[in-house]
N, C-alpha and C positions, 0 to 999 in steps of 0.2 A: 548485343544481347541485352535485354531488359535486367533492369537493376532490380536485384532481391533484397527489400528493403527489410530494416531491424522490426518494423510494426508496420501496419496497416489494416484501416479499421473494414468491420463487413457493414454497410451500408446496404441495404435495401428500400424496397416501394413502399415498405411500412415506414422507417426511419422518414422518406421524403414525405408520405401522406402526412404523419403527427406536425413532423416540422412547418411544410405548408399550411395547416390549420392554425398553428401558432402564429404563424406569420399573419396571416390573412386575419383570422378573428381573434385571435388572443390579448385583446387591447381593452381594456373601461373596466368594466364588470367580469369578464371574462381573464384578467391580464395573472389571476393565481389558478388558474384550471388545469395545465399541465403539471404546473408542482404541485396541489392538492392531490393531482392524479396518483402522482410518483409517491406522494408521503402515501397515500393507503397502503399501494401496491408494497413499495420498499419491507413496510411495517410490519405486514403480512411476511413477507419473504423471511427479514432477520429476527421475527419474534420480538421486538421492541417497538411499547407503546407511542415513543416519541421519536419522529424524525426531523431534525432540522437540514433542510438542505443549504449549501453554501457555496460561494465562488469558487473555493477551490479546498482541498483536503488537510490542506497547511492551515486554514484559518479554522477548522474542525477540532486540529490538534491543538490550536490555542487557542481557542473557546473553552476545548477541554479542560485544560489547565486554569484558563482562569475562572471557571463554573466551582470547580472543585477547589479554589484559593490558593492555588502555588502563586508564593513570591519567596522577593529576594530572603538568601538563607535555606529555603528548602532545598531537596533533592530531590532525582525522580530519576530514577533507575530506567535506562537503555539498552538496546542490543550494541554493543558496536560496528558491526557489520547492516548499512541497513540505508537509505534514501536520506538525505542530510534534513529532509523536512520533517521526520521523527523523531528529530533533538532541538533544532534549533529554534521552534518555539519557547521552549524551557528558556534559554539564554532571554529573548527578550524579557522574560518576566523577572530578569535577575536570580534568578534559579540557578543551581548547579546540577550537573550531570555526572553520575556515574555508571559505565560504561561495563558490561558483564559481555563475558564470552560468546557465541554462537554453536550451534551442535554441529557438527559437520555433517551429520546428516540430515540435517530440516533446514540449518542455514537460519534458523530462529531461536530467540533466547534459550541460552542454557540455565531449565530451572536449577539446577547442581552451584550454580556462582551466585545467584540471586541475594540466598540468604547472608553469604560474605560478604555484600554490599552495603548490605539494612543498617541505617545508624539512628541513633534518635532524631535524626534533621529531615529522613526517609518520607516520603508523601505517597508516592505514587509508583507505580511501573506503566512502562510504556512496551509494550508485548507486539514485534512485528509480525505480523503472516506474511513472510516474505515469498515473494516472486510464487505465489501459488500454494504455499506450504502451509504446515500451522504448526506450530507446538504442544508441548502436552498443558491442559491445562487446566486436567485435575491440579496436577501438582501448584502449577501458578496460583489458582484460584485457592489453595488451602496452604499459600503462604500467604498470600494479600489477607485472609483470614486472621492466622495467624498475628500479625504485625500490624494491623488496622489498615492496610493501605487501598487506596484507590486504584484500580486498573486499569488502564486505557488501549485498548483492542486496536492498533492499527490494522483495519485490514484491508487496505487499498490496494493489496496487489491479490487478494485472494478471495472478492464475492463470489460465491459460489462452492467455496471451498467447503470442507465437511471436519469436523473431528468430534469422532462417536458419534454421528448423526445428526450435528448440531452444526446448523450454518455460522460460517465464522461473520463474528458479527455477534452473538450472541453470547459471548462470555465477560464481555464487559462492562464493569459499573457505566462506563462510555462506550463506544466505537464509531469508530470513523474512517468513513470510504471514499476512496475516488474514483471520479469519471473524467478524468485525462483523456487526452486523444487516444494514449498508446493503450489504456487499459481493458479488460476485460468486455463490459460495461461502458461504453463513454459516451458524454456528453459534448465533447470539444474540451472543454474546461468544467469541472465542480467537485462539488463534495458534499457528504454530509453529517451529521453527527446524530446518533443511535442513543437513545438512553430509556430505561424502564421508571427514571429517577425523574419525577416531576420538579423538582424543585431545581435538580441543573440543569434539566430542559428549559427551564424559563430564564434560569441566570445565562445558559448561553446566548437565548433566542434576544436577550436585553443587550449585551455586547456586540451582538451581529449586525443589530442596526442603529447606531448613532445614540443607543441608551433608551430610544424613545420606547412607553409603554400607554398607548393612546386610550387601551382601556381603562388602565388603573388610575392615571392622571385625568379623565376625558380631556388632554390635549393633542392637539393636532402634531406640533412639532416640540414638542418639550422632552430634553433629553434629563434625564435623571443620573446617568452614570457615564462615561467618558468610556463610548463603545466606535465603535467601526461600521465598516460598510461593506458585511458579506454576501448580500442580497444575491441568489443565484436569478438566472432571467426563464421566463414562462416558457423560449424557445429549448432553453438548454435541456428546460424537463420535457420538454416533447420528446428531444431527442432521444433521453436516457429510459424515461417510458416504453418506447419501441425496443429502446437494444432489452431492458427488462425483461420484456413479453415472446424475446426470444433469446430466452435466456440459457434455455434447454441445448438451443443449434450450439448457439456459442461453446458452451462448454464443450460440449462431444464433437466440436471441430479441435481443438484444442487438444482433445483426449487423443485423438484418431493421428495429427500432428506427432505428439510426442511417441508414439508407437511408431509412425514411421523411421522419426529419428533412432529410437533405440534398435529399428531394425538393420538402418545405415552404419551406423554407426558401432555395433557391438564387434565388428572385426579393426576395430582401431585401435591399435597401441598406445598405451599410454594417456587413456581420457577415460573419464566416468561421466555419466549422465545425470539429470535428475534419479533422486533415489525413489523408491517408493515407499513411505512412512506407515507402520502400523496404526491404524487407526484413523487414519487420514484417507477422504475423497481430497485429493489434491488438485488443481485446476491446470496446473499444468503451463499457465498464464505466458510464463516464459521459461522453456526448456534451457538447461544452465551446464556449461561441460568445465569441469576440473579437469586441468590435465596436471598428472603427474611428471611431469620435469622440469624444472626451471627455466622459465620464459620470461619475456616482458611485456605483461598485457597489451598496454596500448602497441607497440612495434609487431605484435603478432594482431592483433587485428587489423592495421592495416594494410596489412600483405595481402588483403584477399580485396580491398579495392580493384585491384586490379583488375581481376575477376568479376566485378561489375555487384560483389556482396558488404553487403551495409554489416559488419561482424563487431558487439558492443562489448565491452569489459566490463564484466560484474563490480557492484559498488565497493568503493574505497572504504578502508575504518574510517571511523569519523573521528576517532579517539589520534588518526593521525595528522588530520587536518587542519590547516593553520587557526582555524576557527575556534577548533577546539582541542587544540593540544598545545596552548601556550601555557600551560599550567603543569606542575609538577606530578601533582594526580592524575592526569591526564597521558604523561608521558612515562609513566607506572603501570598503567592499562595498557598500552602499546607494547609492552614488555610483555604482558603476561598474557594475552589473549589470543592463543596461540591458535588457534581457527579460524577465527575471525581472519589474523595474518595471513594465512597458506591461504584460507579459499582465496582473499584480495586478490593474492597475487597470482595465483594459477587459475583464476575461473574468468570465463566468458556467456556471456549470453547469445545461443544461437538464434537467428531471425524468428518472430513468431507472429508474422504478421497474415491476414484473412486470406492474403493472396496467393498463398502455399498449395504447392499440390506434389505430389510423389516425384514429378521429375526434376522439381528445383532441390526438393532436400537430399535425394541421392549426388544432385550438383554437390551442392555445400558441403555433405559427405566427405567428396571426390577431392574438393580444392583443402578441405580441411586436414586429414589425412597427409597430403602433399606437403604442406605448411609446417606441417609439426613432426612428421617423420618422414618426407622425403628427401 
């Protein structure tokens, strides 16, 4: 039986045609043509002036941070249910993290904890679209008000996502996307960073490559600040150019997905689905099942190896991780983040890869069901 794998991407003769063009001519004069492409297009899509594209969505969130001046001593408020790469920026910069609940039913920041968090050391919030979802974010955006804070819009698992009509992506002083192999969207590897704010666009665009600023200096190699090397490559924007420009398929295969699953699936005992969010176009990205009875994620996903299915466990607190739970405050949030906790430990991610079709997910259905209640 062919293995039903966790993700796999839709490749098409458009994705091969840009990417051959890149290959073949995208060198000299020509070697920024697919990324200048993608900044128009991108720009246009999430409603923000400035796109920085980059290696990958990790160095987006730390450009974020340090565009916007977190160091050591500040804070920057987190979901703790969430991809370890949406905190563990902050640590580099000597930063601390404070860790707020998750809703159980968006699986994204709870704005209800946010404000219990805020302390005079408070910088920023880092706000996840998780796994397809979004937040409410009236509320976020009229406490960052509120409290002078900076926002930072992860929304790497959810372009194309909606809340109230506004592509996610667009409610942040920042935001920052990726194009991973497994995502939406992807490039193989990148990312990029979103801003309407000219002056962190340039403070990021200064750190992304080695400090160098060849117009303001007229030099060639002269770095002025101790930056890095996020350069994304000409081919990677071909690629994400084409998945872009079918952007529409993407989604409504995704949509079409998760309907089948909730059709399999609604005579199962003991499991819930992704929910459907007021106010939310949801993407749907990756269809996510709680089951209600006490399991052990990983020993229940790999019972269905067998069965030739790639079955992943929804992410860990990060607040319980050795990374970031050696600290007393940290192990105060593990106590009381009580959503965060139950999703950890009873949720999974069901496959949500291009190559799905009606008779595999009534499969997965079939072994799942089995697994959990036979």
């Amino acid at each position: 039986m062919t293995k039903i794998r966790s993700s796999h991407p839709s490749i098409t003769n458009t994705e091969i045609k840009y990417v051959n063009k890149a290959i073949s001519h995208g060198w000299g004069s020509n070697m920024n043509f697919y990324i200048d492409e993608f900044k128009r297009l991108f720009s246009k899509f999430v409603k923000k002036k400035y796109v920085l594209p980059v290696s990958h969505c990790t160095d987006a969130i730390l450009l974020s941070l340090m565009s916007i001046g977190i160091k050591k001593g500040d804070e920057v408020i987190v979901p703790d249910l969430t991809w370890v790469a949406s905190a563990s920026p902050i640590l580099h910069l000597g930063a601390k993290i404070k860790f707020v609940d998750v809703s159980k039913d968006t699986l994204c920041i709870d704005e209800k904890g946010i404000e219990k968090n805020i302390t005079k050391k408070t910088k920023a919030i880092i706000s996840v679209d998780l796994l397809g979802n979004m937040p409410n974010y009236d509320k976020i955006i009229k406490i960052c008000k509120k409290y002078k804070l900076f926002l930072i819009e992860d929304a790497a698992e959810s372009i194309g996502a909606k809340f109230k009509n506004k592509n996610a992506g667009y409610f942040g002083d920042i935001s920052v996307f990726s194009f991973n192999a497994t995502k939406l969207v992807m490039s193989g590897q990148g990312g990029c960073l979103c801003t309407n704010n000219k002056n962190l666009y340039e403070k990021a665009k200064l750190f992304s490559h080695h400090g160098i600023d060849q117009k303001k200096t007229g030099k060639y190699y002269w770095s002025t600040v101790l930056g890095y090397n996020f350069n994304w490559t000409n081919i990677q924007a071909a690629l994400a150019l084409a998945q872009m420009k079918r952007i529409n398929y993407l989604l409504n295969y995704k949509s079409k997905i998760y309907k089948l699953y909730k059709k399999y699936f609604k005579n199962i005992p003991n499991v819930d689905l992704t929910k459907n969010i007021n106010g939310v176009n949801q993407t749907y990205w990756i269809v996510y099942a709680i089951i209600k009875k006490k399991i052990n994620k990983e020993k229940f996903c790999k019972k269905f190896k067998k069965y030739n299915i790639d079955m992943r466990p929804i992410f860990y607190r990060l607040s319980s991780m050795p990374t970031f739970s050696n600290s007393k405050l940290n192990r105060y949030f593990q106590k009381k983040n009580y959503n965060s906790e139950n999703i950890s430990k009873s949720g999974v991610c069901l496959p949500n890869g291009y190559d799905l079709n009606e008779k595999k997910i009534k499969l997965i259905a079939k072994v799942f069901n089995k697994i959990l209640n036979g």
